[in-house]
Backbone as a chain_set.jsonl record, in Angstrom:
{"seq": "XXXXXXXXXXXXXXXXXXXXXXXXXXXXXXXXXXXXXXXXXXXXXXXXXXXXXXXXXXXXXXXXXXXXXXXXXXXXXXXXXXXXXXXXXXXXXXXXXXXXXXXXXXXXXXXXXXXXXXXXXXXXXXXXXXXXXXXXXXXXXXXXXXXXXX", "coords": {"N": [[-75.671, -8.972, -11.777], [-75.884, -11.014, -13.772], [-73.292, -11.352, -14.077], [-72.204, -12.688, -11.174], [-73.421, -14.861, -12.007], [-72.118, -15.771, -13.822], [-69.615, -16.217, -13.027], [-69.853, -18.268, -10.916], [-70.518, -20.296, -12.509], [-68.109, -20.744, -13.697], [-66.618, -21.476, -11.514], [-67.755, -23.7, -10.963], [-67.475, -25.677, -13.265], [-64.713, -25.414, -13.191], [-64.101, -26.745, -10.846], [-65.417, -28.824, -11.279], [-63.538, -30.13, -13.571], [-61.381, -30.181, -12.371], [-61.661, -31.984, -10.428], [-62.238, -34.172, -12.023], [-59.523, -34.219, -12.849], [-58.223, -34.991, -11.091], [-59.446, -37.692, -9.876], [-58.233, -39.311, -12.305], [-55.689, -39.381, -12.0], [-55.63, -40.374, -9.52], [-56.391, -42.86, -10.73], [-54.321, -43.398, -12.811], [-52.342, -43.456, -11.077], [-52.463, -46.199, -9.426], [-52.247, -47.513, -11.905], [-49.45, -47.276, -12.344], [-48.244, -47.551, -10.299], [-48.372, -50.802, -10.762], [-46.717, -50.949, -12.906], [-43.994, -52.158, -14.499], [-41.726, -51.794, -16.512], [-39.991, -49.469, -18.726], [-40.179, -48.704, -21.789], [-38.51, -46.156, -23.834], [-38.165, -45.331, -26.879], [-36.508, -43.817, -29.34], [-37.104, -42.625, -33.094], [-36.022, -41.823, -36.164], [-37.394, -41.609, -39.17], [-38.632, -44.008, -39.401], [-35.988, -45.772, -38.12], [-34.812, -46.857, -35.215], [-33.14, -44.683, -33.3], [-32.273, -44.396, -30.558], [-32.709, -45.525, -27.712], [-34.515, -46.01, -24.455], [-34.363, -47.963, -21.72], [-36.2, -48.29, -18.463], [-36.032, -50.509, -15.7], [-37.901, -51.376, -13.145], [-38.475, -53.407, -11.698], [-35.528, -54.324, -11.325], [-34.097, -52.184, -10.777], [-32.78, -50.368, -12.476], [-31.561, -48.825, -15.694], [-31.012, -48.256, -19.123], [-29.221, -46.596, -21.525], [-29.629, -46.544, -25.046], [-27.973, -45.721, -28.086], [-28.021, -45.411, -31.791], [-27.025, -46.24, -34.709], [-27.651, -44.867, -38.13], [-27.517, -47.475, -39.444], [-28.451, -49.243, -38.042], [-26.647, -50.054, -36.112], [-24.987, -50.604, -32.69], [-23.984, -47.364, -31.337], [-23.376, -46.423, -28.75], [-23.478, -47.151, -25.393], [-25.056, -46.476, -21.985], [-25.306, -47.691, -18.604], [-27.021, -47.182, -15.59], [-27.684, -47.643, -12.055], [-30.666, -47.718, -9.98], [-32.276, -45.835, -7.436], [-34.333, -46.171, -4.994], [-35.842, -43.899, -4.015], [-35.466, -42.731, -6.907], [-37.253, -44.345, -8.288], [-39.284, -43.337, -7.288], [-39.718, -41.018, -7.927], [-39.94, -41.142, -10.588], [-42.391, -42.612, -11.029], [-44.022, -40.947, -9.888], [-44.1, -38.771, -11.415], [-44.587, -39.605, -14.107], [-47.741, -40.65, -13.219], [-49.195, -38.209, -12.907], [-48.507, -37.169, -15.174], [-50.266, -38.119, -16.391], [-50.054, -41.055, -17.854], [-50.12, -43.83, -18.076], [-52.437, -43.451, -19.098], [-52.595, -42.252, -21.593], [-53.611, -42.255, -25.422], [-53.554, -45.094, -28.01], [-52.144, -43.757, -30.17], [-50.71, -40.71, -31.661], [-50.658, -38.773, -34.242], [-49.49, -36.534, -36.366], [-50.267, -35.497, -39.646], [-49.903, -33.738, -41.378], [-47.534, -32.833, -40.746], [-44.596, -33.742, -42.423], [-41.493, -34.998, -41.07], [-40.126, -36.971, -40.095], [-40.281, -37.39, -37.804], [-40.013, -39.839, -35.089], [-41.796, -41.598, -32.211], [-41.795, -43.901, -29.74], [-43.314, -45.296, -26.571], [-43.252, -47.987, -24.727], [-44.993, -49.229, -21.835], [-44.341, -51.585, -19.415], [-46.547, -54.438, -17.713], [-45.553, -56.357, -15.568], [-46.41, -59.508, -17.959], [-47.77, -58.11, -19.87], [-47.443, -55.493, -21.992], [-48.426, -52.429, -22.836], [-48.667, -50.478, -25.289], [-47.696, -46.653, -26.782], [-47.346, -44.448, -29.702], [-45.795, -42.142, -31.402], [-45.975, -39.809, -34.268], [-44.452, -36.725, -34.916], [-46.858, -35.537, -32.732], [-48.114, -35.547, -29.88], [-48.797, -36.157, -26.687], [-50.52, -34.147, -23.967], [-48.538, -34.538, -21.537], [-46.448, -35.249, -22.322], [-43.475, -34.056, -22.846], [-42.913, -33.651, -19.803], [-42.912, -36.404, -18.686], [-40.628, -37.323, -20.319], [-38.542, -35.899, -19.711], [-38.075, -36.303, -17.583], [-37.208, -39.22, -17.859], [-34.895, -38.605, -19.182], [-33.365, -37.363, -17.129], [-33.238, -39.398, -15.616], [-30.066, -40.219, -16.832], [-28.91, -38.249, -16.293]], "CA": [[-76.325, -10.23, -11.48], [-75.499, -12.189, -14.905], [-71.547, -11.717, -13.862], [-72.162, -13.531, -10.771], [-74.21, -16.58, -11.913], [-70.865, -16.829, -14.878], [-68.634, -16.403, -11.842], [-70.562, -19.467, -10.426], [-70.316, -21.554, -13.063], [-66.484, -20.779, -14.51], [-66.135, -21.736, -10.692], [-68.449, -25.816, -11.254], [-66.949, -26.051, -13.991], [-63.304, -25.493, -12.556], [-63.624, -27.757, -9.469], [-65.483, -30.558, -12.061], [-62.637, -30.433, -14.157], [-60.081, -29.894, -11.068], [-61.97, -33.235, -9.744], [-61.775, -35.337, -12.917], [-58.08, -34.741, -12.878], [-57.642, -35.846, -9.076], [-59.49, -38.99, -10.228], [-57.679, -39.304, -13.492], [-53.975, -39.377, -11.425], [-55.652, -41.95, -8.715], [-56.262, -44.496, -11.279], [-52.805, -43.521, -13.491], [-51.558, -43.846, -9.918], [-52.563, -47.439, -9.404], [-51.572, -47.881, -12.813], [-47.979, -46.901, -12.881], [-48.002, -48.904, -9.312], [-48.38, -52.428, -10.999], [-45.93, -50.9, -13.909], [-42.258, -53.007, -14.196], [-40.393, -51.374, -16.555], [-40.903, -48.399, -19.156], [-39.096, -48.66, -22.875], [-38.869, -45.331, -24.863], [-37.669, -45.391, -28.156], [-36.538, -42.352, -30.118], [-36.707, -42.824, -33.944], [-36.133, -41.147, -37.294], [-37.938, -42.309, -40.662], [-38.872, -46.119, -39.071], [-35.129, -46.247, -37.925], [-34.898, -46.527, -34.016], [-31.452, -44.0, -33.165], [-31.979, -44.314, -29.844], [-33.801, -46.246, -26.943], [-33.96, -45.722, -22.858], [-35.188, -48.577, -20.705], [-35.776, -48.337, -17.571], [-36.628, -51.779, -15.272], [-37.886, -50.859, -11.921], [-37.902, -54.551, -10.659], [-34.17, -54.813, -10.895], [-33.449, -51.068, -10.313], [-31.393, -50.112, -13.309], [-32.005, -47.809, -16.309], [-29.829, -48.26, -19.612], [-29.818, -46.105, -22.764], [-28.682, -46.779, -26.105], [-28.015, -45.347, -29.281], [-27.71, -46.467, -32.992], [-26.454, -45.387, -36.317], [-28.919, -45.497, -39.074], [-27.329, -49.095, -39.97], [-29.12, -49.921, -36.663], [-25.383, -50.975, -35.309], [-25.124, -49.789, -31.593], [-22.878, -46.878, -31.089], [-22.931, -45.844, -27.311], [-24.425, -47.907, -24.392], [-25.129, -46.58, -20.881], [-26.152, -48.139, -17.449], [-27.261, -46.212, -14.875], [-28.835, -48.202, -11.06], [-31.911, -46.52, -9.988], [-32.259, -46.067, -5.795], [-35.835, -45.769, -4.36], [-36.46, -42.094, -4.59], [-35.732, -42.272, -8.464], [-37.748, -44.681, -8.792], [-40.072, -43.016, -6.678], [-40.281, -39.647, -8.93], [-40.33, -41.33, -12.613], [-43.618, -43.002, -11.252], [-44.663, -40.128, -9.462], [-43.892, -37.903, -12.636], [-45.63, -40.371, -14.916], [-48.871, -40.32, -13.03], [-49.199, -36.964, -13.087], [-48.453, -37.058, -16.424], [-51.705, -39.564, -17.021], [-48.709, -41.988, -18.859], [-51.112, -45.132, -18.037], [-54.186, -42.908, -19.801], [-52.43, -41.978, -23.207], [-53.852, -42.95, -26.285], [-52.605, -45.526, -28.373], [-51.252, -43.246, -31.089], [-50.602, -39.703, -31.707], [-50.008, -38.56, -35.579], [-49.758, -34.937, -37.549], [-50.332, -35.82, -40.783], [-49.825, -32.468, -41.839], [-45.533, -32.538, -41.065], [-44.07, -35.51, -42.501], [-39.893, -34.824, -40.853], [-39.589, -38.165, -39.635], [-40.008, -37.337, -35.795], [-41.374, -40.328, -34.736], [-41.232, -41.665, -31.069], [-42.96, -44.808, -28.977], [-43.231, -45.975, -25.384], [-43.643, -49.255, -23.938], [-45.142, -49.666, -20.356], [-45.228, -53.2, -19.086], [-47.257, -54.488, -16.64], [-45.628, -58.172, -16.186], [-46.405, -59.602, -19.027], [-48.354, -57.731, -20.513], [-47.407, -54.551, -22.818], [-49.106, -51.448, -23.338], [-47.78, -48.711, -26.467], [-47.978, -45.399, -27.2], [-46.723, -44.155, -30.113], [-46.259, -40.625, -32.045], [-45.176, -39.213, -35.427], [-44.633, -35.446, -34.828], [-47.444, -35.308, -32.354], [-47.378, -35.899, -28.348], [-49.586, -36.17, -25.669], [-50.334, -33.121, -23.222], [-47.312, -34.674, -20.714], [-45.085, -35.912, -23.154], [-42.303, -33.556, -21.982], [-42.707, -34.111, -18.525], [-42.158, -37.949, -18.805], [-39.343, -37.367, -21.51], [-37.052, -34.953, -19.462], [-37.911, -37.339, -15.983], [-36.461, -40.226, -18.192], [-33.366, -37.951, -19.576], [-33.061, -37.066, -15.893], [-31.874, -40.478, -14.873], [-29.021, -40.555, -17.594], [-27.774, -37.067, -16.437]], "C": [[-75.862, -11.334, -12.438], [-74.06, -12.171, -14.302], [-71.055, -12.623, -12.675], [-72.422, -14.909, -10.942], [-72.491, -17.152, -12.984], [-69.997, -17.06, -14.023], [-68.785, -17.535, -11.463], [-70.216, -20.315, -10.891], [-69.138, -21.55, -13.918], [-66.449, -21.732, -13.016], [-66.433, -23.787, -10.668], [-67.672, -26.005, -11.951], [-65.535, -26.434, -13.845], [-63.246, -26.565, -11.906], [-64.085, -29.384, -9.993], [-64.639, -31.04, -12.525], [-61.458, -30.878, -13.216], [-60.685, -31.534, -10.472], [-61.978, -34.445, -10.619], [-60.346, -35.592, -12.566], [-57.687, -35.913, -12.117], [-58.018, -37.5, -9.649], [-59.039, -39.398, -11.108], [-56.292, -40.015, -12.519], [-54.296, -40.83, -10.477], [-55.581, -42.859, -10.052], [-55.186, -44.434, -12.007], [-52.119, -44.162, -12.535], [-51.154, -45.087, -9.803], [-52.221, -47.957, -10.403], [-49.95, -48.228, -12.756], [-47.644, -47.65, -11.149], [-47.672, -50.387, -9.383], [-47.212, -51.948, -12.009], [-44.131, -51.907, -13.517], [-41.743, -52.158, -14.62], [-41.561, -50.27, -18.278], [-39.684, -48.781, -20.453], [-39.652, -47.051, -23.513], [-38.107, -45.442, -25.575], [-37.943, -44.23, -29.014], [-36.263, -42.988, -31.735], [-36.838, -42.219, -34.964], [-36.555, -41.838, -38.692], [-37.959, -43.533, -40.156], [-37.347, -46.392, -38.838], [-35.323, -45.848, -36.627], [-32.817, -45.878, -33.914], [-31.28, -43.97, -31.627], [-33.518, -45.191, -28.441], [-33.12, -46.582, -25.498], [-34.938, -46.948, -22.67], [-34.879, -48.75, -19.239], [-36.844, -49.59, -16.399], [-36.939, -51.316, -14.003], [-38.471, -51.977, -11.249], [-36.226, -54.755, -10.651], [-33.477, -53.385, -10.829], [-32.702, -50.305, -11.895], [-32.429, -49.423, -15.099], [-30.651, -47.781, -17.535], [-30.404, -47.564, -20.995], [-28.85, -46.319, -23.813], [-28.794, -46.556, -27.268], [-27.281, -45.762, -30.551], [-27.3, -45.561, -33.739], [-27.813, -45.831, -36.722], [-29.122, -46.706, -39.695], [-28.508, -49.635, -39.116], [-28.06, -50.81, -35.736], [-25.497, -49.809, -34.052], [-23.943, -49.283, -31.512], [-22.207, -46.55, -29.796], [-23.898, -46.696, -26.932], [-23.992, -46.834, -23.099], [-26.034, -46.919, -19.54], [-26.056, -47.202, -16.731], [-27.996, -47.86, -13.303], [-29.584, -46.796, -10.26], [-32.246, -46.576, -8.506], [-33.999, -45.677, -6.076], [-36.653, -44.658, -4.857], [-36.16, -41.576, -6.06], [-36.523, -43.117, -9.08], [-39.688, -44.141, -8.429], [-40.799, -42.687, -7.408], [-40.643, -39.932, -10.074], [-41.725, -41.942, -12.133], [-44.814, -42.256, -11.117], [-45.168, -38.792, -10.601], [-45.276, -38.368, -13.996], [-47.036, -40.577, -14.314], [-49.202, -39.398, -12.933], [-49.681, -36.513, -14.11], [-49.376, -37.408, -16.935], [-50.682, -40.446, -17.683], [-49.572, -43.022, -19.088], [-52.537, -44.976, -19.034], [-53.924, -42.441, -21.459], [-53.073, -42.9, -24.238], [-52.891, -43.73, -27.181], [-51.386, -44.821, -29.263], [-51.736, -41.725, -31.158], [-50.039, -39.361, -32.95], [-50.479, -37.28, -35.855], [-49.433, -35.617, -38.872], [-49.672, -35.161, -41.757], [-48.176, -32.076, -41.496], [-45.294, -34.015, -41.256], [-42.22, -35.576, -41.951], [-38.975, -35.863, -40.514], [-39.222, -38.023, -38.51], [-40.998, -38.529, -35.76], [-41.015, -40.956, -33.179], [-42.154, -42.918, -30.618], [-42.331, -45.402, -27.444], [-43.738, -47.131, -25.317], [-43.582, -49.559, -22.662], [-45.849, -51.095, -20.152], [-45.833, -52.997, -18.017], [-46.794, -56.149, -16.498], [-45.762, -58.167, -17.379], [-47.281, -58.915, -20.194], [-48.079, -55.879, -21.16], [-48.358, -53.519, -22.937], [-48.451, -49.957, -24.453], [-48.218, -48.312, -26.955], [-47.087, -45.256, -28.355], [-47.276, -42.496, -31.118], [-45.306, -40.701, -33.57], [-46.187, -37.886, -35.502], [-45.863, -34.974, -34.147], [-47.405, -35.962, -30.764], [-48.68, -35.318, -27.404], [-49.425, -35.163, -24.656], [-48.969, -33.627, -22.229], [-46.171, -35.318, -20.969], [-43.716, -34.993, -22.646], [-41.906, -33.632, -20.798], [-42.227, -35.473, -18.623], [-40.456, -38.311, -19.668], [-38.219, -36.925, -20.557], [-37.101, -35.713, -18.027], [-37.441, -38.744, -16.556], [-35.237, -39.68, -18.749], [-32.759, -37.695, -18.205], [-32.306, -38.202, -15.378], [-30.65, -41.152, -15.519], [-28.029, -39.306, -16.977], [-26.494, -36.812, -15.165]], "O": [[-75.498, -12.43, -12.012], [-73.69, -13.308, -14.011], [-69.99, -13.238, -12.741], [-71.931, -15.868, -10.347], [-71.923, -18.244, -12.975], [-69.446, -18.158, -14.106], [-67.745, -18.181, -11.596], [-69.645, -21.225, -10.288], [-69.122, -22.33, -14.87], [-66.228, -22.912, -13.286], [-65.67, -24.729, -10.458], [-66.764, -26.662, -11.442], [-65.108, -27.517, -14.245], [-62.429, -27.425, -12.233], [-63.678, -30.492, -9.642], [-64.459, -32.239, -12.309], [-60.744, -31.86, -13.418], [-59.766, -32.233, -10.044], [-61.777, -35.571, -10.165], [-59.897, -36.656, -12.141], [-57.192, -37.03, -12.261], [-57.154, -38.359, -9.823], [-59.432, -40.563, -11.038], [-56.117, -41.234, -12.511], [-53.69, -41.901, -10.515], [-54.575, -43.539, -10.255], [-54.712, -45.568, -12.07], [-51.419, -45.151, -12.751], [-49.976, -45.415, -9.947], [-51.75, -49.075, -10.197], [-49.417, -49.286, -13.09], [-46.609, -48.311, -11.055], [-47.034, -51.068, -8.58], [-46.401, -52.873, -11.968], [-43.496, -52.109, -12.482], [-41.152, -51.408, -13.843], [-42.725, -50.255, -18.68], [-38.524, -49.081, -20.173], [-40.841, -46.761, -23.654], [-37.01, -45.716, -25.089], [-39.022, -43.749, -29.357], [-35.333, -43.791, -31.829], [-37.997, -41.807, -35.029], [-35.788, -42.679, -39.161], [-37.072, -44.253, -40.615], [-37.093, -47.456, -39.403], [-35.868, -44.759, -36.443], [-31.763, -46.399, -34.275], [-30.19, -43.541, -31.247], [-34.747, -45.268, -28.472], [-32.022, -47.064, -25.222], [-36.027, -47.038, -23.238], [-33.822, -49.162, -18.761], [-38.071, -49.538, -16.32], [-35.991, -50.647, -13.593], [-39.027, -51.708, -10.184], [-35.794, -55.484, -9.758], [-32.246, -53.4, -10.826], [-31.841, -49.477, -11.598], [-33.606, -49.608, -15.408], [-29.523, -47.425, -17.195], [-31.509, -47.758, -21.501], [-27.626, -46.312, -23.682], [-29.74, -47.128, -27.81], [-26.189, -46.328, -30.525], [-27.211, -44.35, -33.537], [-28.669, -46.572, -36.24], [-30.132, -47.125, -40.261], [-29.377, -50.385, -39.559], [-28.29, -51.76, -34.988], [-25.878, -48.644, -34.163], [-22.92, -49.967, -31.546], [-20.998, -46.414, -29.612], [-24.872, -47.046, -27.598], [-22.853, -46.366, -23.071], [-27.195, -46.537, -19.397], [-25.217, -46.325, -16.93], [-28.631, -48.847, -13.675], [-29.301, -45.616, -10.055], [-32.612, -47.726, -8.262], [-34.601, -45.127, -6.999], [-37.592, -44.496, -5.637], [-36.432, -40.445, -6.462], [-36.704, -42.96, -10.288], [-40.759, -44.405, -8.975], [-41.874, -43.157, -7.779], [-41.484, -39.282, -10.695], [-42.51, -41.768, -13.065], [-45.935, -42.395, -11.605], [-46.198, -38.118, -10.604], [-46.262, -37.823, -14.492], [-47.774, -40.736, -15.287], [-50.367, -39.699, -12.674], [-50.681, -35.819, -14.296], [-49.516, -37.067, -18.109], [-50.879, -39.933, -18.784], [-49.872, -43.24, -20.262], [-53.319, -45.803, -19.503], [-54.795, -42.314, -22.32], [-53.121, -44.116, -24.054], [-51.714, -43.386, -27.29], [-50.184, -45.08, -29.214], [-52.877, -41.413, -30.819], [-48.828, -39.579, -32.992], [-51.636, -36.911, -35.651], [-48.38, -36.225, -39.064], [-49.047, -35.634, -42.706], [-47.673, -31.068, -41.993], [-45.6, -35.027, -40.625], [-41.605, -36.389, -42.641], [-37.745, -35.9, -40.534], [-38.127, -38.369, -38.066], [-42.176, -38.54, -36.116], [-39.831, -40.798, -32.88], [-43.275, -42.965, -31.125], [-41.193, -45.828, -27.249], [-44.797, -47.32, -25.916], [-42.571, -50.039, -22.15], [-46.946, -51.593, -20.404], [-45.872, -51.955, -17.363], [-47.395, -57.054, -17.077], [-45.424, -57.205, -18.069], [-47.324, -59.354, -21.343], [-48.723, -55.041, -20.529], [-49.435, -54.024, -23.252], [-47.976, -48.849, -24.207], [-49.095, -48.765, -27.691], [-46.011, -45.843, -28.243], [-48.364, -41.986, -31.386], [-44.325, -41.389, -33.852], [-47.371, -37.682, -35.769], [-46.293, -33.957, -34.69], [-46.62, -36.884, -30.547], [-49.3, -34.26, -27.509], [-48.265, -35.064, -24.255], [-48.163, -32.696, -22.263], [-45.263, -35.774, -20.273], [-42.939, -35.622, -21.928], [-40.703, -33.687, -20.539], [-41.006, -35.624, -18.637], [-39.592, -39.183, -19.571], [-37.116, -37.472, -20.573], [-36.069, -35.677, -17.357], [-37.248, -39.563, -15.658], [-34.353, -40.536, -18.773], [-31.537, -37.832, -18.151], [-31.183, -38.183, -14.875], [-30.174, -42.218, -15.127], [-26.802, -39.279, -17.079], [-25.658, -35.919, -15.302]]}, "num_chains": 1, "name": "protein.A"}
């Protein structure tokens, strides 16, 4: 009798959680709908070594990496068709991308991983940033923005 009623309520509990998400992704959804363009920036000790942006009013997706001077060593463009711009939005709501907090820090490794996004909206900015710490869909968004360099 007790193993059913926990059965019961692992099961509320599941479909509450399973129903936050769903509503979680609609409003990322509508988020990453109004989004323009997405900057990530890879950097070591406060030096940026590398930084992807990708504009999804003018299609196009360019990444570029630095020395530690901060002189640029490699550039590449990439144009971005429909269905890639489809998936990085589709990826990123998923992801919650629109729902991350502003910052993400381990205190506790200092290695100089540090990393930040910038999602516009028009004019208006929104950034995430990490040192050595990352948001549950930080890999998903990372390897669907390495994806449109490869």
């Amino acid at each position: 009798m007790k193993m059913k009623k926990a059965k019961k309520w692992v099961l509320r509990v599941f479909l509450f959680l399973l129903s936050a998400y769903f509503v979680a992704v609609l409003i990322s959804g509508y988020m990453m709908y109004k989004t323009t363009s997405i900057i990530y920036n890879m950097t070591n000790f406060g030096i940026t070594i590398g930084s992807d942006n990708i504009d999804f009013e003018t299609h196009s997706a360019q990444r570029n990496y630095y020395n530690y001077s901060g002189k640029l060593t490699s550039k590449e463009n990439r144009k971005l068709n429909n269905g890639d711009i489809t998936r990085i939005k589709t990826i990123c709501s998923f992801s919650l991308l629109p729902l991350w907090r502003h910052s993400y820090n381990n205190r506790s490794i200092m290695d100089g991983d540090q990393w930040n996004l910038i999602r516009s909206t028009g004019t208006v900015k929104h950034k995430t940033d990490g040192s050595n710490a990352y948001p549950l869909g930080y890999k998903f968004v990372t390897s669907c923005i390495n994806s449109v360099f490869e």
